[in-house]
VOZA-950799 format. One record per residue (C-alpha): x, y, z negated. Coordinates in steps of 0.05 Angstrom, whole numbers, padded with zeros to 5 digits, always signed. Each point is the difference from the previous one (the first is absolute). Layout:
# residues N
XYZ;...
END
This chain:
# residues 228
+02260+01516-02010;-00068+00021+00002;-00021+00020-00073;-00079+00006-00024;-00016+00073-00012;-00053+00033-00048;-00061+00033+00019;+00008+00072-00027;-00067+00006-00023;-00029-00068-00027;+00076-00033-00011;-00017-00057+00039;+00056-00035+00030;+00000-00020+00075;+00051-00048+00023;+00013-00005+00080;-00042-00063+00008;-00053+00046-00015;+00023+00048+00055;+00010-00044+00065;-00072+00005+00010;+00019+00080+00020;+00060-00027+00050;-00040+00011+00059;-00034+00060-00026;+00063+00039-00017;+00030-00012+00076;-00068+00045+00025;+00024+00053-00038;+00053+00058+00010;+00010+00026-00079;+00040+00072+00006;+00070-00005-00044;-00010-00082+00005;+00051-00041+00037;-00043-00019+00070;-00030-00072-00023;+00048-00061+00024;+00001-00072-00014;+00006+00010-00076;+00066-00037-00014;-00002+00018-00071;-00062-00049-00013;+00036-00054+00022;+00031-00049-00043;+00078+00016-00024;-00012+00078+00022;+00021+00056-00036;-00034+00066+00005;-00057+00013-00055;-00062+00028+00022;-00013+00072-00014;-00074+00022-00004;-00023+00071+00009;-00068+00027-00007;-00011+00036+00058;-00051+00013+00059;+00007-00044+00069;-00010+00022+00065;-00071-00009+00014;-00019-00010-00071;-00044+00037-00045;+00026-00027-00068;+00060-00001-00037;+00033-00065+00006;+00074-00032-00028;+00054-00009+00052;+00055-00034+00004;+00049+00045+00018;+00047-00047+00034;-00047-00030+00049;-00067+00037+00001;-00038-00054-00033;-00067+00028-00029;-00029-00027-00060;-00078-00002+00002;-00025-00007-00069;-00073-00017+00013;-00049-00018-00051;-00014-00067-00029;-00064-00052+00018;-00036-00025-00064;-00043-00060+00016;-00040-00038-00055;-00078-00007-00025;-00056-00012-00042;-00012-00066-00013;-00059-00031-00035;-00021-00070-00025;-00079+00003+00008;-00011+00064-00043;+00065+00006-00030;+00062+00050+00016;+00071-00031-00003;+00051+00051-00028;+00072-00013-00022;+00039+00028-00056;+00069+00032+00023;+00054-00029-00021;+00052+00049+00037;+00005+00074+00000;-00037+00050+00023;-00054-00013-00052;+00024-00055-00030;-00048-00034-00041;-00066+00043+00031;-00046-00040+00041;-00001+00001+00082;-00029-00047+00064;+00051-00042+00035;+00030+00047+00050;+00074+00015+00019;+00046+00024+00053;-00006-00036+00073;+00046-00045+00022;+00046-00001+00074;-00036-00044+00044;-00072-00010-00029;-00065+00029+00008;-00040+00037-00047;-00050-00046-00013;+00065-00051-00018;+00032+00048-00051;-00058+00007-00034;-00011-00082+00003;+00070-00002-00025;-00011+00049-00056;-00054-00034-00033;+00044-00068-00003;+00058+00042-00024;-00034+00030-00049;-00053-00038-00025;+00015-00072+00032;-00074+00000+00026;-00017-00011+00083;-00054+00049+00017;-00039+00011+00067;+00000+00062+00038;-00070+00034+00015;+00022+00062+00026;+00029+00071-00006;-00028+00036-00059;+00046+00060-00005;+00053+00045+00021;+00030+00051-00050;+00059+00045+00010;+00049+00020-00060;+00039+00054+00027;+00046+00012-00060;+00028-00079+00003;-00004-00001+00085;-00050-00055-00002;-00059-00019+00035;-00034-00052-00036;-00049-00056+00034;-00048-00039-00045;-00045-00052+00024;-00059-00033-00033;+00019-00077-00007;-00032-00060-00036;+00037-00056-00037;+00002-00062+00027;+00011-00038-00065;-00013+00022-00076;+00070-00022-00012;+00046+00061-00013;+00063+00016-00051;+00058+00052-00011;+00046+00017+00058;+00070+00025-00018;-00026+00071+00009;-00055-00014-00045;-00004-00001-00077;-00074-00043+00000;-00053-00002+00056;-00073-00001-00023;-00068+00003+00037;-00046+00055-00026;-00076+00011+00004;-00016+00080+00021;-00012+00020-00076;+00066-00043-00023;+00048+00034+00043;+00049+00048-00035;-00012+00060+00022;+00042+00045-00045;+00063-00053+00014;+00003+00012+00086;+00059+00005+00017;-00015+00048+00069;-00047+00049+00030;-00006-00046+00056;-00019-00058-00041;-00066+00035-00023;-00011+00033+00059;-00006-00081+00032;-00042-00023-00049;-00051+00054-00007;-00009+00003+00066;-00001-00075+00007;-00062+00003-00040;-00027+00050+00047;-00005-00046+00060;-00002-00071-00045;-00064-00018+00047;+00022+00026+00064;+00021-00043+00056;+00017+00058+00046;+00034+00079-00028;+00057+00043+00022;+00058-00015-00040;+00007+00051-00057;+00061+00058-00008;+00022+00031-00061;-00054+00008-00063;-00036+00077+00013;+00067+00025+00034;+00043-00021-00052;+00073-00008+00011;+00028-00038-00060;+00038+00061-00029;-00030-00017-00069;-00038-00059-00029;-00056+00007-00051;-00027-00048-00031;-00074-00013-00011;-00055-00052+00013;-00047+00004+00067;
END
């Protein structure tokens, strides 16, 4: 039986549904000490033999990858896409309160993790309603910031409210719409989240800007605090 193995470095568990994405991937490549790829009996249902990963380097390859040693499977552990945005009633900023760790109880935008099967501007349609129960309109791309440390790249979009009507999400402790000098500056939860509003203001009367990358080179290793 196939079991879900940890990531040695973050912990994370993968399980093999996460892995058949590599099927086709794995058969391209001959790993040295791995038995020659095959049709990977041991994924299907009612088989035996465990998966065995090993961090080594594949033919052709210039990084170290996990590899299962009974079939050659590689496991690509790429980093994650963050989609969300800064969304505004007329002059006001909508932020929720978290309600879930990391930063539980600090203040963020409606962003979160895509989703299998949707586009970017949908996850961060989706994340609004999941988080603050509002429906907002898309304008367009605002930003793209990279956090190394966490393997994300994070895409924010500017994006109006369609409605006033807004309230908690289950991620969110309360849900409030803040004018510029209201918002709560010292109580962010993330770099990111006052790198998007700073630089929101920057371009609030622009119809046309290139989209903006992480604040003055900044890569999120540490987070301090202070009003623009």
């Amino acid at each position: 039986m196939c079991v879900p193995w940890a990531d040695e470095q973050n912990g994370k568990m993968v399980n093999s549904s996460d892995l058949n994405k590599n099927k086709e991937n794995s058969a391209l490549h001959d790993v040295p000490g791995a038995t020659k790829p095959g049709p990977m009996k041991h994924r299907e249902p009612g088989a035996g033999l465990d998966m065995s990963f090993v961090r080594r380097l594949p033919a052709g390859d210039s990084m170290m990858r996990d590899i299962c040693d009974h079939c050659g499977l590689i496991s690509y552990d790429n980093p994650k896409i963050v989609v969300g945005s800064v969304v505004t009633f007329r002059n006001q900023f909508l932020l929720c309160r978290r309600a879930i760790e990391p930063r539980k109880g600090f203040w963020t935008l409606p962003a979160g993790f895509m989703e299998t099967g949707e586009t970017v501007e949908e996850g961060a349609i989706r994340e609004a309603r999941e988080e603050a129960n509002v429906t907002i309109r898309i304008r367009d791309l605002f930003a793209v910031y990279s956090i190394p440390r966490l393997s994300q790249v994070q895409l924010m979009y500017r994006a109006e409210m369609v409605t006033p009507d807004y309230s908690p999400g289950v991620e969110s402790l309360e849900v409030g719409l803040f004018d510029w000098d209201d918002i709560p500056w010292t109580e962010l939860a993330f770099p990111s989240v006052y790198w998007a509003l700073t630089q929101f203001q920057e371009v609030t009367d622009c119809a046309v800007f290139a989209p903006f990358g992480n604040r003055d080179g900044d890569w999120g290793l540490s987070f301090q605090v202070k009003r623009p």
